[in-house]
C-alpha positions in Angstrom: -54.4 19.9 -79.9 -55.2 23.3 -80.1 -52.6 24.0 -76.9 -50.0 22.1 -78.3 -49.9 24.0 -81.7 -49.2 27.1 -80.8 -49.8 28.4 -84.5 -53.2 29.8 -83.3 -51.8 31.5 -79.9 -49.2 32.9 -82.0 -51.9 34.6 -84.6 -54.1 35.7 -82.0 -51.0 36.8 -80.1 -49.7 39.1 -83.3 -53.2 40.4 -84.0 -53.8 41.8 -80.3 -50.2 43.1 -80.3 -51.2 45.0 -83.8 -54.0 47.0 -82.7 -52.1 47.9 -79.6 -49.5 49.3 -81.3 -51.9 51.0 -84.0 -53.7 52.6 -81.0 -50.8 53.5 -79.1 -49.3 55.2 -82.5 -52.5 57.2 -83.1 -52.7 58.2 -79.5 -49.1 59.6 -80.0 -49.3 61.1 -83.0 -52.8 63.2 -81.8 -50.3 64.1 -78.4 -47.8 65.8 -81.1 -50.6 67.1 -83.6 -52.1 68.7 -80.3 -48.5 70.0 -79.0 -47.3 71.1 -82.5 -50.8 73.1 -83.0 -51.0 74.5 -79.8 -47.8 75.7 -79.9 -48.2 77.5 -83.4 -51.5 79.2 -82.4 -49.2 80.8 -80.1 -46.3 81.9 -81.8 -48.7 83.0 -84.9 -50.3 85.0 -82.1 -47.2 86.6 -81.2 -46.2 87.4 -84.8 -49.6 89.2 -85.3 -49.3 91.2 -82.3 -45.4 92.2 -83.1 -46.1 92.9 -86.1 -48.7 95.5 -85.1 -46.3 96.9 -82.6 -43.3 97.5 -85.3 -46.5 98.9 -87.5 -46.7 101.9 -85.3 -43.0 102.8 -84.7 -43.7 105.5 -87.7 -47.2 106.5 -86.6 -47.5 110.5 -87.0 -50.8 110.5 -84.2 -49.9 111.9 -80.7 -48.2 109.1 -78.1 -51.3 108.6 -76.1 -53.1 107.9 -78.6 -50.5 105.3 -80.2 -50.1 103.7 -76.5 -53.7 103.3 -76.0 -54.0 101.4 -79.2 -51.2 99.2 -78.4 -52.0 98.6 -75.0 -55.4 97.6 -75.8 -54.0 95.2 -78.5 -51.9 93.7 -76.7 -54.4 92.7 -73.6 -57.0 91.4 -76.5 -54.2 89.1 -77.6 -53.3 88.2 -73.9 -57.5 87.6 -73.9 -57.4 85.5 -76.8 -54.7 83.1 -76.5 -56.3 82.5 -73.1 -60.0 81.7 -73.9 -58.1 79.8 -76.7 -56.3 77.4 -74.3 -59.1 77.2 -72.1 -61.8 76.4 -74.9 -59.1 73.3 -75.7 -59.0 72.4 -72.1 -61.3 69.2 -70.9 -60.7 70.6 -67.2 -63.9 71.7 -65.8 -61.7 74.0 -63.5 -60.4 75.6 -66.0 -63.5 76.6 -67.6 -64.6 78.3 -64.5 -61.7 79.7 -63.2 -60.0 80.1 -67.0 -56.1 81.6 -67.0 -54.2 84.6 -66.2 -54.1 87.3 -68.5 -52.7 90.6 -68.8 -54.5 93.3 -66.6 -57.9 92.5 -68.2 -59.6 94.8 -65.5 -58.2 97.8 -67.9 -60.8 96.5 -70.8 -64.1 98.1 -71.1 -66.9 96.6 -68.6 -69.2 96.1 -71.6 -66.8 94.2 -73.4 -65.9 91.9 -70.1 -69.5 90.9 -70.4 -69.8 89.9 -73.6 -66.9 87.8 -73.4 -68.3 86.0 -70.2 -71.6 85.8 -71.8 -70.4 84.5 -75.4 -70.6 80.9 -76.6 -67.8 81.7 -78.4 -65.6 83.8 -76.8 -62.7 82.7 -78.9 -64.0 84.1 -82.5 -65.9 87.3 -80.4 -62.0 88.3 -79.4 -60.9 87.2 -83.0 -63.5 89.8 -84.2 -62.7 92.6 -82.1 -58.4 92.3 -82.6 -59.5 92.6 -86.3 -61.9 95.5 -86.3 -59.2 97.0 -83.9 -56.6 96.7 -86.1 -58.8 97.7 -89.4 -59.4 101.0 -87.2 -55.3 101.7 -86.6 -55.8 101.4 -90.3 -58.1 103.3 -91.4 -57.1 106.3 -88.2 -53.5 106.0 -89.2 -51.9 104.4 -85.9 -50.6 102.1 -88.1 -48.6 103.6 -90.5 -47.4 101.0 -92.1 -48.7 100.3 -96.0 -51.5 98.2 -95.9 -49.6 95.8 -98.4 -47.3 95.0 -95.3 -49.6 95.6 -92.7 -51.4 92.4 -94.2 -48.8 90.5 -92.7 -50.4 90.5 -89.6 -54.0 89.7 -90.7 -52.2 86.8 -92.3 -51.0 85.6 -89.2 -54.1 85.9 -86.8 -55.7 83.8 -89.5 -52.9 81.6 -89.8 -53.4 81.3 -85.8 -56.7 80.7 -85.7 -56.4 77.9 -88.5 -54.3 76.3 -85.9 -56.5 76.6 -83.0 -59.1 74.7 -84.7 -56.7 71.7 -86.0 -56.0 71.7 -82.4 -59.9 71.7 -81.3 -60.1 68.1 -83.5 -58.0 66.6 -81.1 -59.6 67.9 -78.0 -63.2 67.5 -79.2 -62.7 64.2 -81.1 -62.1 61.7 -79.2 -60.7 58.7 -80.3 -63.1 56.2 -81.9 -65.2 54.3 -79.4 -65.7 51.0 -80.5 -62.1 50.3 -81.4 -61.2 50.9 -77.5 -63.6 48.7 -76.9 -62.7 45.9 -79.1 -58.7 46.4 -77.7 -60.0 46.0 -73.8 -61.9 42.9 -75.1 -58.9 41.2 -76.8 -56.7 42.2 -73.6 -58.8 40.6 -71.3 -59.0 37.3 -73.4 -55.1 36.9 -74.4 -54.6 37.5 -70.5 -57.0 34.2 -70.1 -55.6 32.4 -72.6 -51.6 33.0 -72.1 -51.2 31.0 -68.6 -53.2 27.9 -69.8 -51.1 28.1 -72.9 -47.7 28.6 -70.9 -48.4 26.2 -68.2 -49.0 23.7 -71.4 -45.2 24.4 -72.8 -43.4 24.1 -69.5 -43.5 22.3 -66.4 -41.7 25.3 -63.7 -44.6 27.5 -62.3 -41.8 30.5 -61.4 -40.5 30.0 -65.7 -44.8 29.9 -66.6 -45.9 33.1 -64.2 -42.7 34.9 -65.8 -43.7 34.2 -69.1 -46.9 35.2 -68.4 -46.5 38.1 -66.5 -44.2 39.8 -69.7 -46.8 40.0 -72.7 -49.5 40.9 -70.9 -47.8 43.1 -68.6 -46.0 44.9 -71.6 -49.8 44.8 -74.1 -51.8 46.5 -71.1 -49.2 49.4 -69.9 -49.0 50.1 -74.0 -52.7 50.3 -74.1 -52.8 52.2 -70.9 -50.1 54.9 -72.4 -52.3 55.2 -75.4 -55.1 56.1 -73.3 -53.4 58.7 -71.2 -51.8 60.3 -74.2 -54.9 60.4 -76.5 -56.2 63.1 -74.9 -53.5 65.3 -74.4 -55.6 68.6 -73.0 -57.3 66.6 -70.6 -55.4 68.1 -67.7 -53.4 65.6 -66.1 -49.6 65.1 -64.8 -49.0 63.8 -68.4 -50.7 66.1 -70.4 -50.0 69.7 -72.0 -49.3 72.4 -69.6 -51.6 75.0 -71.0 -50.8 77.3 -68.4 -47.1 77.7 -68.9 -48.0 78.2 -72.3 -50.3 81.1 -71.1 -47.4 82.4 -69.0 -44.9 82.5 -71.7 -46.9 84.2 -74.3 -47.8 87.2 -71.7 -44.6 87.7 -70.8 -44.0 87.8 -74.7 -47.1 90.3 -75.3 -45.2 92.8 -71.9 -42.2 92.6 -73.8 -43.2 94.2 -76.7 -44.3 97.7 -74.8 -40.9 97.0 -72.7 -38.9 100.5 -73.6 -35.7 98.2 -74.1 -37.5 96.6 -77.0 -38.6 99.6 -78.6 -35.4 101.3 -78.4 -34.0 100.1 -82.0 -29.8 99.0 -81.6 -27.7 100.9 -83.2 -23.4 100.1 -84.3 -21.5 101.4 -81.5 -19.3 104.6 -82.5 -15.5 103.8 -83.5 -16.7 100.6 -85.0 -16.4 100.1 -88.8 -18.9 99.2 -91.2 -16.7 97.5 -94.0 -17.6 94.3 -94.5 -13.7 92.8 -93.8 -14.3 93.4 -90.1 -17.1 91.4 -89.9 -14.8 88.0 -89.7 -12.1 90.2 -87.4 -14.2 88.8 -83.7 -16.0 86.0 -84.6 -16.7 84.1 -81.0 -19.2 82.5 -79.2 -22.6 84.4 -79.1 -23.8 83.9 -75.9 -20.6 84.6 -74.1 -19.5 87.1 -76.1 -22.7 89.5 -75.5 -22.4 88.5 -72.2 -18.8 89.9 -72.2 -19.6 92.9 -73.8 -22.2 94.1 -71.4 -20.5 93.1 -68.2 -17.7 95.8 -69.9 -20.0 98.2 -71.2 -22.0 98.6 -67.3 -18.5 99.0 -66.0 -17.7 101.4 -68.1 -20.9 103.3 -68.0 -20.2 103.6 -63.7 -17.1 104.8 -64.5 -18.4 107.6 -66.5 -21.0 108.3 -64.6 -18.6 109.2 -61.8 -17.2 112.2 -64.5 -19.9 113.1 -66.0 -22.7 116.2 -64.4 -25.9 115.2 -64.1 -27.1 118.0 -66.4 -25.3 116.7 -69.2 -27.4 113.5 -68.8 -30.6 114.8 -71.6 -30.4 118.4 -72.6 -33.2 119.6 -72.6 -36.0 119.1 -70.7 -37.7 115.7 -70.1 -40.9 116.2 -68.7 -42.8 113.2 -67.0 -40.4 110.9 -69.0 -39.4 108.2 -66.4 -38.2 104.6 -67.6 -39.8 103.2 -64.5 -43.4 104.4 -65.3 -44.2 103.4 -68.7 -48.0 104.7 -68.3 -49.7 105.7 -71.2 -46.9 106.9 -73.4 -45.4 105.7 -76.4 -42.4 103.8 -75.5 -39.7 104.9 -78.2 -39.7 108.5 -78.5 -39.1 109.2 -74.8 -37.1 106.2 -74.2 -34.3 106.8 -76.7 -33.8 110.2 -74.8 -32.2 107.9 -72.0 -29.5 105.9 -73.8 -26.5 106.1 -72.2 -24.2 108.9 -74.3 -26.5 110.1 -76.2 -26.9 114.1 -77.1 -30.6 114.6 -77.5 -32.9 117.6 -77.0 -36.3 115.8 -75.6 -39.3 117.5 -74.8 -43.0 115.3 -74.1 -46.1 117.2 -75.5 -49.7 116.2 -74.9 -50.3 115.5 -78.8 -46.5 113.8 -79.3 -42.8 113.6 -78.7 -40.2 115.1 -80.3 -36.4 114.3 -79.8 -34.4 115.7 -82.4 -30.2 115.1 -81.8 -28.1 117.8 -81.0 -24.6 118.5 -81.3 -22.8 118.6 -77.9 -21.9 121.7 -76.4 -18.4 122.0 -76.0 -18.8 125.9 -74.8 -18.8 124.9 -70.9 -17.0 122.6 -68.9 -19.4 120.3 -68.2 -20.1 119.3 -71.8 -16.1 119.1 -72.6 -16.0 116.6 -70.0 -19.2 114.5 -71.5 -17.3 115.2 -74.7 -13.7 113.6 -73.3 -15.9 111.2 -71.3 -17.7 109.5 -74.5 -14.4 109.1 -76.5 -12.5 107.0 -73.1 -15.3 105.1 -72.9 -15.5 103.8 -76.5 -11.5 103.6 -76.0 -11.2 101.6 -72.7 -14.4 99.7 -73.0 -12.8 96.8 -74.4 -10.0 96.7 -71.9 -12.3 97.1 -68.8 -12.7 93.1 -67.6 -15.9 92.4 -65.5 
């Protein structure tokens, strides 16, 4: 009687297929609470460490002195996002071998140890990124007022606020009894469902299809939920910690890259009213694009007329865009920008550059002179 109502097959049915789909919804919306976290930490991470960087552009101490703050900030950040991602991680590889970071040999031995040594490596970097940045502070490295400079304190916190919402997803695991009680009820709607088919028709192909579906379809959900609730547990359908790691130290090298430093600046000949804004409106992407393929022609071109003493009067000494070393990027590297007139000169306790008017005395600097103005002429007519 029970078999040929099917009202009770039907309520058991709905009532395994609900807590399926209330696991499978918690197990995806810990995959995105993991993703979303993990990915903040990061980019909070990045703001902190930018925001230390843009700090020092107006720092009065010497460029050593400036560089060796930054660099050191920059691999502690490198350092922390990476014991971050590897204290989340549930690979046992990972905590031995851990993840690339940038040039970590540079950090003080005693350091090295502590962080190998530490329970908590994670708040021991956290600690030191702070104390280092209180010392910029307090030595004037950063010279920016502490009211702004707060910004980034605000956002290592904010950073580490989202590395621990992201440790309740990789250290809390989903509740153990419920998984039991859902592999129970799968294994006893996949017993009942062929005697109860095989009851409402008489084909065996039309019963074993009819079979195969729900149970198929309720075990592959309940499998998904399982591979997704844990989402730093390492495997093909898990977070990728490791790119994440890759990305944010290429992010960290980029702020000590001397193109970043160098601050852009509106080309000469163009106007600042605000009616030309509208005049050459076009896609961004291909227009920058356009623009540089013109502006690297152009720039051969001159430097085919133009003496290679008129490249940076002055003297430049040591300053080489290929060896970034221990200097300050910016005060050196803006005495390389294509056309400019700058008197540069590198001293052990800072840089100075200070613009000079070109010298139109001698040959060579009326040609830099007549070179500069074709260029901003024919740039825009000079197709890549």
């Amino acid at each position: 009687q029970i078999i040929v109502d099917n009202t009770a097959y039907a309520s058991f049915n709905f009532l395994v297929g609900f807590v399926i789909v209330f696991r499978t919804s918690q197990a995806y919306s810990r995959f995105w609470s993991a993703l979303f976290d993990m990915h903040q930490m990061c980019a909070q991470f990045f703001d902190a460490a930018s925001g230390v960087v843009a700090f020092c552009r107006p720092s009065e101490h010497g460029d050593r002195a400036v560089a060796s703050f930054l660099h050191t900030m920059v691999r502690l950040f490198s350092i922390l996002t990476a014991v971050a991602l590897q204290e989340l991680s549930d690979d046992k590889n990972i905590h031995i071998h851990g993840y690339e970071t940038l040039d970590t040999s540079a950090i003080d031995w005693q350091s090295i140890i502590a962080i190998d040594e530490s329970d908590k490596p994670v708040e021991l970097v956290f600690q030191w990124i702070q104390q280092l940045m209180v010392d910029g502070l307090h030595e004037g490295i950063i010279a920016a007022p502490p009211p702004v400079a707060t910004r980034a304190f605000q956002q290592l916190a904010s950073g580490m606020v989202s590395y621990h919402d992201a440790m309740k997803v990789a250290k809390v695991p989903f509740p153990f009894p419920y998984a039991q009680i859902t592999i129970v009820m799968l294994i006893i709607h996949s017993i009942i469902t062929p005697v109860v088919m095989v009851s409402w028709t008489s084909w065996t192909s039309t019963a074993g299809m009819f079979t195969f579906i729900p149970v198929f379809t309720l075990w592959a959900m309940n499998y998904i939920a399982t591979d997704i609730e844990t989402p730093f547990g390492g495997a093909a359908n898990d977070l990728d910690p490791q790119e994440m790691q890759s990305n944010m130290n290429k992010q960290l090298a980029l702020l000590l890259d001397p193109k970043t430093c160098r601050t852009p600046t509106l080309s000469r000949g163009h106007s600042s009213s605000l009616q030309h804004l509208g005049r050459n409106l076009a896609s961004q992407r291909d227009r920058v694009h356009q623009l540089a393929m013109q502006m690297k022609v152009a720039q051969v071109w001159v430097s085919k007329h133009r003496s290679e003493g008129d490249h940076c009067n002055g003297s430049c000494d040591g300053a080489d865009l290929g060896n970034f070393g221990a200097l300050q990027p910016w005060p050196w590297a803006e005495c390389y920008v294509a056309g400019s007139r700058k008197n540069c000169r590198l001293q052990d306790h800072g840089s100075h550059c200070s613009t000079a008017a070109a010298n139109t005395s001698t040959p060579g600097a009326r040609a830099a002179s007549a070179t500069d103005t074709h260029l901003s002429a024919t740039s825009s007519s000079v197709v890549a």
